[in-house]
Each structure stands twice: as C-alpha cells, then as structure tokens.
Phi, psi and omega in degrees: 000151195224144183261122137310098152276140179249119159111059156225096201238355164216173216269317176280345177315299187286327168345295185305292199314247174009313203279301188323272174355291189312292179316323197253036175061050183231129206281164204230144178239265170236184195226133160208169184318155166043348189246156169188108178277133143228191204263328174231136155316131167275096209290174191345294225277335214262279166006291257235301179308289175325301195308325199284312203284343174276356175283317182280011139276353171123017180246159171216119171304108190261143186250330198247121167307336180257343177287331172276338148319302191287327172287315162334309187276325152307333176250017144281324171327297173322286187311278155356289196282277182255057157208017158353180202057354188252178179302352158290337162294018205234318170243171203278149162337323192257321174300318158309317197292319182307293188298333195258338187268311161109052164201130170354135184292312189302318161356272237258348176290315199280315169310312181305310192290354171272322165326285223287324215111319212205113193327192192257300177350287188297285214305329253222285173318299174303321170296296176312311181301316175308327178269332160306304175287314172329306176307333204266338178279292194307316199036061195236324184228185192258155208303328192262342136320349179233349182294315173297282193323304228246345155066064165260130190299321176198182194285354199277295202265338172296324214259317203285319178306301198310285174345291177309343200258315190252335193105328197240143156295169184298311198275017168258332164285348177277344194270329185299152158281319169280090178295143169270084197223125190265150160290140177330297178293037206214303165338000000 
C-alpha cells in the first residue's frame, strides 16, 4: 500500500514520518519525498489516527487523486532546486517533472494551476528564489556562483526574478538582518 503525505519535502521530514510509523507499528518497505510503500493495508482507526498525528506535526495524509498528483510535482521541483548536483541538472524541468510523474507534462502543467493557483513555472521560480536567499545568507558563494548553481542564464537575470519575487536586489537582502525566508512547504 503506498501512503502520499504532503509537506514531506526533507530528509528530517521523513525521519519525523518514520518516527510516526514506527510508533503506531506500521512496516515501512520503502520512504521517498511525499511517497511510503508499507507492507499492510491500514484499517479505518490506525488510517484515521496516522492522519492526526501527521497533522500535528505539519503533514497532511493525502487522499485526493489530484492532490497526490500534484505533490508528486512539487518534490520533483524540490529535488530539482535543493539538491543540485545531482543528474537532474542535465535535464529540463518539464521533461523531468513528465518522467518522474509518468504523465504528460501539459496534464500535469494544467492540473497543477488548477490544485495550486499557480503554474508549475512560478513554483520552480520560488523555489529558486528561497535557495537563492539560503545561498545568499551561508555566504560561501557569489552572486554568479549560485546564478550558476541554480542555471540561471546570467547574474542578470537571477538579480532580475529575485528582485521581481521579493522587492529586494540580492545585494540588498544580503544587507538586511532580519532575513525572510520561507520554509519549502510554505512556498
């Protein structure tokens, strides 16, 4: 049986989700963002229980076929944006998000803005800008170093979206103190 959980989007994420698991006996096969093969159908009361105890921690038991669809394409996004370096940097967003979901990209582009609000596009672009300001805080690398990290065509065009998302150039958010920062799942 495979569980959708939504705003399980890291590595402590699934920790906690494990932890959950564990506590109410439930065998785990395998955990990826938003996904968890376990080993047994869950009746109704254990089903009902898992859902609270992951609401109180920030998760939500997904249920609705376009919602799990749609969480899918957010932690292919996630993965894409923060966790760079990996073999997803090689190919474009929309041919990944097609392949990892296993359905037409226009589907799932249309689907997503009807769930979300909002393109698959703009979400990607937030996503970046939120890994712009981490990078931009940590201050290990340079505006055209991370404009690079994140394959942004130039510093240019990295400086004009940050801008255009936050109100601020980069180097003016970099001046501030009270750094702004969304959580992934908030996004």
């Amino acid at each position: 049986m495979k569980l959708y959980i939504k705003n399980m989007v890291c590595d402590r994420c699934k920790m906690a989700v494990s932890q959950i698991l564990t506590q109410l006996n439930i065998e785990v096969q395998q955990m990826e963002l938003g996904e968890v093969s376990i080993k047994q159908d869950l009746d109704e009361n254990i089903q009902i229980t898992l859902a609270k105890q992951l609401e109180s921690i920030g998760f939500e038991l997904l249920d609705d076929k376009r919602k799990k669809i749609v969480e899918k394409i957010k932690n292919v996004v996630i993965e894409m944006v923060h966790q760079s370096g990996t073999d997803v940097d090689k190919i474009t967003p929309s041919f990944l998000i097609s392949e990892r979901v296993g359905r037409d990209y226009k589907y799932l582009s249309t689907l997503f803005s009807e769930v979300e609000g909002k393109t698959i596009e703009q979400y990607l672009i937030f996503q970046k800008i939120e890994k712009v300001k981490e990078l931009l805080i940590y201050d290990e690398l340079t505006l055209s170093q991370i404009a690079d990290q994140l394959h942004y065509s130039s510093v240019q065009h990295l400086s004009n979206q940050f801008k255009k998302v936050t109100g601020l150039t980069p180097s003016r958010f970099k001046e501030l103190q009270n750094h702004k920062r969304k959580a992934i799942d908030a996004i």
